[in-house]
ROPA-766799 format. One record per residue: x, y, z of N, C-alpha, C in turn. Coordinates in steps of 0.001 Angstrom, whole numbers, plus 524288, in hexadecimal, padded with zeros to 5 digits. Each point is the difference from the previous one (the first is absolute). Layout:
<nodes>
XYZXYZXYZ...
</nodes>
This chain:
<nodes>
2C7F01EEFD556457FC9F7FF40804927FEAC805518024E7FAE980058802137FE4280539801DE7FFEC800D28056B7FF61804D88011F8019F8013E8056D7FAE57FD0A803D17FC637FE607FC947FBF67FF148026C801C77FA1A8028F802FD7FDC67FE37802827F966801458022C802818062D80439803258013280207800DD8037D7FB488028D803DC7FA7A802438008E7FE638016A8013D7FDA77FBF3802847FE4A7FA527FDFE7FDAB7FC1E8019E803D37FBA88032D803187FFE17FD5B805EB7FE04804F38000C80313803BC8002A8049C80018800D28038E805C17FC4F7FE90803417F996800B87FD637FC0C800648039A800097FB2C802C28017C7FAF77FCBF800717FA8F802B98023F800B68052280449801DB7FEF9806377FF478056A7FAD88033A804047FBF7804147FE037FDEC8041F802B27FC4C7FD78803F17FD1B7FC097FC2D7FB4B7FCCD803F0804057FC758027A801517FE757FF7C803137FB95804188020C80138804D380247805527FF5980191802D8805437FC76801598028C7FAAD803847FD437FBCD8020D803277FB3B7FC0E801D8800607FA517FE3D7FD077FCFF80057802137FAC1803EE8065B80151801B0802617FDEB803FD7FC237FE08805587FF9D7FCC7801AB7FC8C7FEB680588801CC8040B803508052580085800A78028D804A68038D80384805347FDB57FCB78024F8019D8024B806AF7FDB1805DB802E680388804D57FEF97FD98803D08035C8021A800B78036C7FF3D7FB418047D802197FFEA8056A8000F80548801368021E800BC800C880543805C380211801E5804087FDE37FC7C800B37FA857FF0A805047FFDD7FC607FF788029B7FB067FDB87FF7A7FC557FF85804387FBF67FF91806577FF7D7FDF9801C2804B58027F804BE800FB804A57FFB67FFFA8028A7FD2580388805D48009F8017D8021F7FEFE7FBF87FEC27FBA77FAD68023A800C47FD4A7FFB5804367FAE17FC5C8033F800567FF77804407FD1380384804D6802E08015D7FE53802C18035380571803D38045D7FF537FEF5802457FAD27FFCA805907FD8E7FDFB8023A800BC7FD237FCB17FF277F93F7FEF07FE307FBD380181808477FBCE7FB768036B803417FFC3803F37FDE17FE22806FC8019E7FD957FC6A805517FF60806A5802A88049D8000F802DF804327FB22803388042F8035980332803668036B7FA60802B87FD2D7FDC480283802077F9BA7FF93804E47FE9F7FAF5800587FF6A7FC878051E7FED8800AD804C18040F8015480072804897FEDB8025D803D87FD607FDD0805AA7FD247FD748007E7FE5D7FC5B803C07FB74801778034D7FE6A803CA7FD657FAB4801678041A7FC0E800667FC617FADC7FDD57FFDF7FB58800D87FCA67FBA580092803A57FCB5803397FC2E7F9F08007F803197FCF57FB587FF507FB987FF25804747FDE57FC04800967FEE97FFA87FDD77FAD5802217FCC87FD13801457FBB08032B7FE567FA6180322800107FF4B804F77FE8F7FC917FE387F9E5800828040E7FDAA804677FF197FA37801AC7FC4E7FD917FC8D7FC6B802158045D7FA157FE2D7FE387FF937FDF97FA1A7FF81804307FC5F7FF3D7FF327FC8B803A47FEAC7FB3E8061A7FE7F801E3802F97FBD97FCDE7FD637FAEF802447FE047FE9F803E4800107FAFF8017D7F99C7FE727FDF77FEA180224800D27FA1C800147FC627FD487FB287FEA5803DE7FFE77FB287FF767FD227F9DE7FFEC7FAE980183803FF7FF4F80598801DF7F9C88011C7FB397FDF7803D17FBCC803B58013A7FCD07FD16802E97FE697FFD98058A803ED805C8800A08009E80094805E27FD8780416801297FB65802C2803707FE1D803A180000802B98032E804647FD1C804278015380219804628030E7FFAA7FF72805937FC5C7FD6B801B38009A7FDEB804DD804AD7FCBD801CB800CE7FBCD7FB4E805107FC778011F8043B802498000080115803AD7FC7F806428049C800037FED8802F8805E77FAB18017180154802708027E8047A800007FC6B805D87FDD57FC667FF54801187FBF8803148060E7FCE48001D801DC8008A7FA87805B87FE4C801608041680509801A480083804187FD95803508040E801F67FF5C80157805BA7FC8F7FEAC802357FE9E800B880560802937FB898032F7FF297FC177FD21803547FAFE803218085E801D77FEC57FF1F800F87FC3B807507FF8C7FE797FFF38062D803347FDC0802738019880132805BD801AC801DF7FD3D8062D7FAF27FD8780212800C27FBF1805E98052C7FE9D80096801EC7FD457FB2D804D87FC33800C8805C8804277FAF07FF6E803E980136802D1805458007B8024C7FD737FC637FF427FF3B7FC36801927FF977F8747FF35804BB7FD267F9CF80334800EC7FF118041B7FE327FE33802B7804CF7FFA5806307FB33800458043F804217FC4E802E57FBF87FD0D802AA805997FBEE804A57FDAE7FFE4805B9800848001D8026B7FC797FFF78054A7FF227FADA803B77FE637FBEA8028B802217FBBE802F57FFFD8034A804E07FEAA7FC58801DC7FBB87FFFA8034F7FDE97FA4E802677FE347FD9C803D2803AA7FA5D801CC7FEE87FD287FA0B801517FD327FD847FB587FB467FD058011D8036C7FA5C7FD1480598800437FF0B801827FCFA7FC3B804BC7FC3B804377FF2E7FA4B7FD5D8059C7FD9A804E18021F7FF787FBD0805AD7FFCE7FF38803F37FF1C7FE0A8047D7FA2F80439800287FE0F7FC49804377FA41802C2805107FFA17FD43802AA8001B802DE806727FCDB7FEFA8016A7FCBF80279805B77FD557FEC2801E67FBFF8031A8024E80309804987FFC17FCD6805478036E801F3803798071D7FBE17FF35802C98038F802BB804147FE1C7FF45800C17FA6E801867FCDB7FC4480250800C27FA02800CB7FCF27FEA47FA157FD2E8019E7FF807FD4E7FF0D7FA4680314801E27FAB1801DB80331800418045E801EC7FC77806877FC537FF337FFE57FDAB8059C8050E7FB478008B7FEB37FC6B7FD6D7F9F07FEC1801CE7FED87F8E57FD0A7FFAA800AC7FA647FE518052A7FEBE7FF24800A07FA54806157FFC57FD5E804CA80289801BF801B4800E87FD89804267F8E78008C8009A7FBF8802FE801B27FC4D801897FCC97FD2E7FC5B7F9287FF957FEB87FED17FB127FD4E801F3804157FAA6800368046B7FDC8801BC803E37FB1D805A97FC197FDCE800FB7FF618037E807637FC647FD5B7FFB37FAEB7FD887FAB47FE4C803707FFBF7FAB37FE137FD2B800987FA517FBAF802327FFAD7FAE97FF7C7FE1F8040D8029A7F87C802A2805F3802EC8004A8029A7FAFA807437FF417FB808027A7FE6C806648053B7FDA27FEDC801147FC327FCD67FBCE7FB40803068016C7FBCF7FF29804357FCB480085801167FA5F800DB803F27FC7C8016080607801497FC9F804108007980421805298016C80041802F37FC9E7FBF180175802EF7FC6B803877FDB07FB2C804837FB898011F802EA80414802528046B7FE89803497FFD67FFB28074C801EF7FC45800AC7FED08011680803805C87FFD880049801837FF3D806918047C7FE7F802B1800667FE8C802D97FCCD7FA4A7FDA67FF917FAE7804438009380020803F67FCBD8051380283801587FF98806677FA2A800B6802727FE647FCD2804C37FB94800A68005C7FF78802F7805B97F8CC803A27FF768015E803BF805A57FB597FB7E802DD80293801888055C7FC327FCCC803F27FE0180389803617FCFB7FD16802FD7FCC8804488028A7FD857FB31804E580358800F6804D27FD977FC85804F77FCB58036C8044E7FE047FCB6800177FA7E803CA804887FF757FD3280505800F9803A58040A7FF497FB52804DD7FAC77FFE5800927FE377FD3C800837FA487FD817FF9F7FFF88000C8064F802FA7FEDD803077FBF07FF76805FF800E9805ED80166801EC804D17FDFB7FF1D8040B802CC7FBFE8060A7FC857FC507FA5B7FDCC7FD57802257FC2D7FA7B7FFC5800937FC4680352801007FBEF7FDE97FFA67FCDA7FE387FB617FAF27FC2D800607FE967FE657FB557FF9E802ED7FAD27FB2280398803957FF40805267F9CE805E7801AE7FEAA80374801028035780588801867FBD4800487FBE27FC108028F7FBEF80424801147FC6B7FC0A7FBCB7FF027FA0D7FB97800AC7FFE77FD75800977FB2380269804897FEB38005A804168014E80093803F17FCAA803D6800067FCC7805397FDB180477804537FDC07FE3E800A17FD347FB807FEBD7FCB97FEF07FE4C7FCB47FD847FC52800A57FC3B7FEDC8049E7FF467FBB58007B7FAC68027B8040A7FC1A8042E8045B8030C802D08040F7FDB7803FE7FD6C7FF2F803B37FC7B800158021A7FD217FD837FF5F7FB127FA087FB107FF3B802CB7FD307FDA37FA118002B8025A7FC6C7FE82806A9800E27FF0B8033D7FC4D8024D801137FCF4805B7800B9803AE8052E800997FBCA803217FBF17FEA27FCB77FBDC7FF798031B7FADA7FCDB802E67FB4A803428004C8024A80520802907FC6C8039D7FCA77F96E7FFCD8014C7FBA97FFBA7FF427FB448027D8013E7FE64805F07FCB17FE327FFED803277FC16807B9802EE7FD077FDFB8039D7FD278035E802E47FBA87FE4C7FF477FD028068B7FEDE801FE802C77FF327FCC68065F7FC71805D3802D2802867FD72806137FD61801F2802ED80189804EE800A97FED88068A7FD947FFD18052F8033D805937FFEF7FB87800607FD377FC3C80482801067FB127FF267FFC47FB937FF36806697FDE27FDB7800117FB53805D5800F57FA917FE8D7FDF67FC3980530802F97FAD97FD8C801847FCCF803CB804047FCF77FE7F8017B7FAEF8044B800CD7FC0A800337FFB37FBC28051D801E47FD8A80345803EE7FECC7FBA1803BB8001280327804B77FD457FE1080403802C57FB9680107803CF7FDEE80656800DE806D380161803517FFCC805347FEBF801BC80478804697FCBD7FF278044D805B77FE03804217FD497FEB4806247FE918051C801C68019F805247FE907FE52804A6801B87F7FE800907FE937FE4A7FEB07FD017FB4D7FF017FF167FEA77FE2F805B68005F7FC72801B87FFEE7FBF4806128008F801E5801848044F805F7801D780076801AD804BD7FD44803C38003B7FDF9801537FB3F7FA61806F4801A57FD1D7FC1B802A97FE377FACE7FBDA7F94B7FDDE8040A801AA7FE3C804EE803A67FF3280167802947FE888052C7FFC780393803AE801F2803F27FEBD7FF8280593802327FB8A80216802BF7FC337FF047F9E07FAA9802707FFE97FD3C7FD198054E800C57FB7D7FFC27FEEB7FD0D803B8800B47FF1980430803F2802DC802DF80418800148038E800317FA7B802E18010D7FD567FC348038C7FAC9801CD8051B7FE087FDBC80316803F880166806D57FFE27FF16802437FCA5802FB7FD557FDA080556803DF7FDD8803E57FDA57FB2C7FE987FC857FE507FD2F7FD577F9EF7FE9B8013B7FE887FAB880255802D37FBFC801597FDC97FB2C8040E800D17FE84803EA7FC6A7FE63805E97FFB97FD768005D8009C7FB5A80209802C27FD1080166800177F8A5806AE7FD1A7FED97FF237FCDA7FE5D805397FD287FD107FED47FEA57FB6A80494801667FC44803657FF127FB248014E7FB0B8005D7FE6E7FAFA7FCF2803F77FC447FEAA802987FD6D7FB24803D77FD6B7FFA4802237FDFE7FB9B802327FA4280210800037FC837FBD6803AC7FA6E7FFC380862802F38020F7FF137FBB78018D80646801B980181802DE7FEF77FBF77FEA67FC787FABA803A57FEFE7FBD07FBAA7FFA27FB7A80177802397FA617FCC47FFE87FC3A7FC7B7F8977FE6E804827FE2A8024A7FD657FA077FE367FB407FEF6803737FDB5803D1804607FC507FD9E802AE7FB01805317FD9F8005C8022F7FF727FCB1803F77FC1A7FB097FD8D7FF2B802687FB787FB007FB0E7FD227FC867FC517FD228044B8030D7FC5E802E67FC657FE29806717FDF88042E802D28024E802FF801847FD628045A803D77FA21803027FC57801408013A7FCB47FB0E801877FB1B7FBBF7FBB37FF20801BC7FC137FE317FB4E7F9F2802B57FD83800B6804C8803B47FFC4803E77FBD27FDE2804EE7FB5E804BC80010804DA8044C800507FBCF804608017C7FB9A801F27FCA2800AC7FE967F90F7FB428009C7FCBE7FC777FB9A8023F801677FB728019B7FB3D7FCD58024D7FC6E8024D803D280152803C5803DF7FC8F801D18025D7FBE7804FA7FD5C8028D800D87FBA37FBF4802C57FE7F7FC377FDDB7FC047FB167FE4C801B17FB727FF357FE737FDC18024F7FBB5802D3801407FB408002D801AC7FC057F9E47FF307FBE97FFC77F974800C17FCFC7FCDD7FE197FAA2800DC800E17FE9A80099806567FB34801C3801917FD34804BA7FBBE801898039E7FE7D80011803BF7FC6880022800687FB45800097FA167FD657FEEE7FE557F9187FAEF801757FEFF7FC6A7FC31803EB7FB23801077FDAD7FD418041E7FE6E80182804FB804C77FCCC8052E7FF8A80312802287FA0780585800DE80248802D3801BC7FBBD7FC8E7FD837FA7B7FF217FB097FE087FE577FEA97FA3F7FA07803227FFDA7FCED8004C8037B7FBCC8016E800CA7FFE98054E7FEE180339802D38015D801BA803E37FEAB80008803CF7FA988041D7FA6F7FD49801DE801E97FBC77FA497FF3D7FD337FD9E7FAA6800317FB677FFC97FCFA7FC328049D7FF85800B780259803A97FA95803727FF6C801D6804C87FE91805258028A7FEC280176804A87FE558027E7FDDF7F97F801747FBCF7FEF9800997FE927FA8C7FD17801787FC3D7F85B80102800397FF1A8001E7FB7D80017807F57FF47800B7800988050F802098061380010804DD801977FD45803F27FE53800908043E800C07FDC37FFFF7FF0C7F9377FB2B7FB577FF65801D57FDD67FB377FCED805027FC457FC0380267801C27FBF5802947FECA804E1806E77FF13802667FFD780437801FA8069C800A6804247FDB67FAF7803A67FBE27FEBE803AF7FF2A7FC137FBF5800617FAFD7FD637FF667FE5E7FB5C800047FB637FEFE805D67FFCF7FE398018A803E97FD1D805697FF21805C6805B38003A8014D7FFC7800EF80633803597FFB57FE288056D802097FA4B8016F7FF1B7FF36805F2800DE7FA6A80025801967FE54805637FF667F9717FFF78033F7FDF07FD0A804118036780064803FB7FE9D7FBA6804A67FDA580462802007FBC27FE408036B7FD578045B804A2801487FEF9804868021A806098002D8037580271803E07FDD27FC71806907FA5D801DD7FFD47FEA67FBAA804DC800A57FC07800B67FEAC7FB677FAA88029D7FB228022C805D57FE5B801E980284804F17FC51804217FD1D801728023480297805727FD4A80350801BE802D38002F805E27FB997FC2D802F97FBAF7FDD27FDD77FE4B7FC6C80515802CA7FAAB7FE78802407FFEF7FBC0802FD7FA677FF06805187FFD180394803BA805877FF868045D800F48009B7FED27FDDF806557FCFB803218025A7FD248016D8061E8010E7F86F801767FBB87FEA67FDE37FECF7F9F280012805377FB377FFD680242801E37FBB38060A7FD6280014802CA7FECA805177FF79805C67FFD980511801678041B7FEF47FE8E804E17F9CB7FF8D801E17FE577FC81803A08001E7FBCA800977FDC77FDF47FC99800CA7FA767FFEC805E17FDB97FFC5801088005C7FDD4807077FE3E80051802E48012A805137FFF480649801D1801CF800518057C7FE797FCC5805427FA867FEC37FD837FC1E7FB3E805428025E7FB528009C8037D7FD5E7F9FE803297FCDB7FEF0806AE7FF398038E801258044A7FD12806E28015C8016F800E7801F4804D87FCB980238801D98013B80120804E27FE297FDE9804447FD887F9DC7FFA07FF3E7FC98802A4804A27FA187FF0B80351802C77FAFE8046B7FA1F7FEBC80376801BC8035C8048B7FC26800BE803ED80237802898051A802C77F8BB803A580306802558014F801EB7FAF8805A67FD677FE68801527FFBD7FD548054F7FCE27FC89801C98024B7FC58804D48004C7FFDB802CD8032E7FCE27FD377FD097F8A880336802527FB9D7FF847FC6A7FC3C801CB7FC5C7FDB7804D180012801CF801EB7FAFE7FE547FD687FA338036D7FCE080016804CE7FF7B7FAE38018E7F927802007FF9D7FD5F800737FA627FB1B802107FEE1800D87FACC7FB867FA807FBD6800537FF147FDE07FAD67FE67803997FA148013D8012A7FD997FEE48022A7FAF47FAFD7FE157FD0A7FE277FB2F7FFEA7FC237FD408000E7FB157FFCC802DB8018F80365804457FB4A7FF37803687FC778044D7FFDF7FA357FD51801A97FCAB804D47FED88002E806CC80241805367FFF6804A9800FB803E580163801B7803647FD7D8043C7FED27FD3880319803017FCF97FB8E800897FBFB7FDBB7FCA07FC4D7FC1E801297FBC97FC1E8049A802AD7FEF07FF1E803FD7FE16803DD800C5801A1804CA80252802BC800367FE2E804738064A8027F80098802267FAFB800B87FD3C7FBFA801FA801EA7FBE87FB80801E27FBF47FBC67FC0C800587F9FF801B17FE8B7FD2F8070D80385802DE80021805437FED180437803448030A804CB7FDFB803DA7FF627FFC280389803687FDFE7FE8E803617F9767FF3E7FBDC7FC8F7FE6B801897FBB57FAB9803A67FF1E7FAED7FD72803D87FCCD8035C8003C7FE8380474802018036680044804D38001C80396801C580313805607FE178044C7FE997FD89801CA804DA7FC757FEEF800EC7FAEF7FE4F7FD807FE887FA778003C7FAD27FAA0804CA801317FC877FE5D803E47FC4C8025C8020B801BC804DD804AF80468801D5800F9801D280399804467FE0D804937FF6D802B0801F97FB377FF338058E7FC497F9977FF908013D7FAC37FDFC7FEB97FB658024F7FFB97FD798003E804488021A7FBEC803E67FF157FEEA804997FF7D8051C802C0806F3801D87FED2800AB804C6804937FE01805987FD947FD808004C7FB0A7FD478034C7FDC57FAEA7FE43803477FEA97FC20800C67F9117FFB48019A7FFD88021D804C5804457FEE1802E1801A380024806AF7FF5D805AD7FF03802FF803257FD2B80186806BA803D07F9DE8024A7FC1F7FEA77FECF7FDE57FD01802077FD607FAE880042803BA7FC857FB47801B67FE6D7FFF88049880022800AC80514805258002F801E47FFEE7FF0A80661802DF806177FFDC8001580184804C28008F8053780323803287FF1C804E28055A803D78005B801618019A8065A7FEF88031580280802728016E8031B7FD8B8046580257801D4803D97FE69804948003B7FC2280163804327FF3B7FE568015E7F8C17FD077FC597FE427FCC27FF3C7FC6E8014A7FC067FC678036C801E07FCFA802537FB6F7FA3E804897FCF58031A8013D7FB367FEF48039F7FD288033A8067D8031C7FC87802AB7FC14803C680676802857FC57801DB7FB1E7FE14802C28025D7FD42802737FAB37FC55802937FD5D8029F800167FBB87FF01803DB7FC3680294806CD7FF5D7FEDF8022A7FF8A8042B806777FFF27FDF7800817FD427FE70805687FE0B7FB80800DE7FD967FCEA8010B7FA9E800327FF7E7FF9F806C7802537FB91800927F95B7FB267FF5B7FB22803887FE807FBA67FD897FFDA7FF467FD367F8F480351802597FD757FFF17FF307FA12805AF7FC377FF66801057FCCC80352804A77FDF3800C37FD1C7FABB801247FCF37FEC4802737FCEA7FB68801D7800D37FB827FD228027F7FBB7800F7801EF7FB717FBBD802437FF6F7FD7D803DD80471800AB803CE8021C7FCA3804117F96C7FEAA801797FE098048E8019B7FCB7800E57FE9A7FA327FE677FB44800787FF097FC237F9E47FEC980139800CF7F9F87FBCE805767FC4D7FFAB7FFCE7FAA3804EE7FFD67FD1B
</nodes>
């Protein structure tokens, strides 16, 4: 099979995104910042931007119409240099990145210790917009509600909770607790009730939807073994990693052992995983080859970026 098969699978996944009714300019930045310019060093020229995002349909007005909005809501940050802006993450943007990074590049916990963290919020000494905010930076990092102003999760480091807590300065409105069954025989019940609240299910459909439309990609990159172009596969890689994060970081998160194996989630983690370290290598050749910092050629990424799924593959 010729490279030209993978060229026509790519472009598919290509119109579908750029032919979307609604364009998630800001999220696809963000997830190109996530994905390979923070890694890289974390600051690129606009002009750069611009023209990785190109291909997908988004013109130059829309990139600078979104960096201007995430600059507003202090995610990114701008740097002038002569006639040139340069953007990075600011350090609240650098937190969320590196919090959805555990989920997205980690992936679900081999082993846990059946202990779950909670997280109570007094709700009457809260105002509304907190409470959303509350409530949306917790989503992010995997938390579920289970009632009123009581969210769980299984496994994050409650220290994660206490920077955005911090950041937030609402220390005197939110509690962090550790819990466990008082005897191993209540374990298997305590793991029931509380997987019931997580809405796992809501998340089949996209998840299969998912997999369908990056399958004949994968099936195409296993056929073709070599001569992939370098561009598609960072607008595939780009595209993946979006789409799936739009996914996972709207589920609530679960260790792996109480993960169906069967379900289109996991199929599609494992379909994500494969392609994405298949297509990486030309990807991040297309990336430094085109885009610019300010200090010109980007730097390599630490090792811990060639580690990514280490855990899944």
């Amino acid at each position: 099979m010729s490279s030209q098969t993978f060229a026509k699978a790519a472009q598919a996944v290509i119109d579908d995104f750029s032919q979307a009714s609604t364009m998630y300019a800001n999220s696809l930045i963000l997830s190109i910042y996530g994905d390979t310019i923070c890694p890289h060093g974390g600051n690129i020229w606009l002009g750069s931007l611009i023209k990785l995002v190109e291909p997908l349909g988004i013109n130059q007005r829309l990139v600078r119409t979104s960096v201007f909005r995430l600059s507003e809501k202090k995610i990114l940050k701008a740097k002038q240099i002569g006639r040139r802006s340069y953007y990075s993450l600011t350090d609240k943007g650098f937190r969320q990145f590196s919090s959805a990074a555990k989920r997205i590049y980690q992936g679900p916990l081999q082993t846990w210790d059946g202990e779950w963290r909670l997280v109570i919020t007094s709700l009457g000494g809260l105002e509304q917009e907190q409470r959303e905010t509350v409530r949306k930076e917790l989503f992010w990092l995997g938390f579920t509600h289970i009632t009123t102003g009581v969210f769980v999760h299984p496994t994050i480091d409650l220290a994660t909770v206490k920077q955005m807590v911090d950041e937030m300065q609402l220390t005197e409105h939110i509690v962090m607790l550790q819990a466990k069954t008082m005897d191993d025989t209540h374990i298997p019940i305590a793991n029931a009730l509380i997987k019931n609240c997580f809405n796992v299910q809501a998340f089949e459909p996209e998840y299969q939807e998912f997999y369908e439309l990056f399958h004949p990609v994968l099936e195409a990159v296993r056929a073709t073994h070599h001569n992939l172009d370098p561009r598609l596969c960072f607008l595939m890689r780009t595209l993946l990693i979006h789409k799936y994060r739009r996914i996972l970081l709207r589920e609530p998160e679960l260790p792996q052992g109480l993960i169906n194996e069967d379900s289109w989630s996991w199929r599609a983690r494992l379909l994500m995983v494969e392609l994405y370290q298949t297509i990486a290598k030309p990807a991040d050749e297309y990336f430094t080859e085109l885009s610019e910092t300010e200090k010109g050629k980007f730097a390599c990424p630490t090792s811990n970026y060639y580690q990514r799924f280490a855990a899944v593959s």
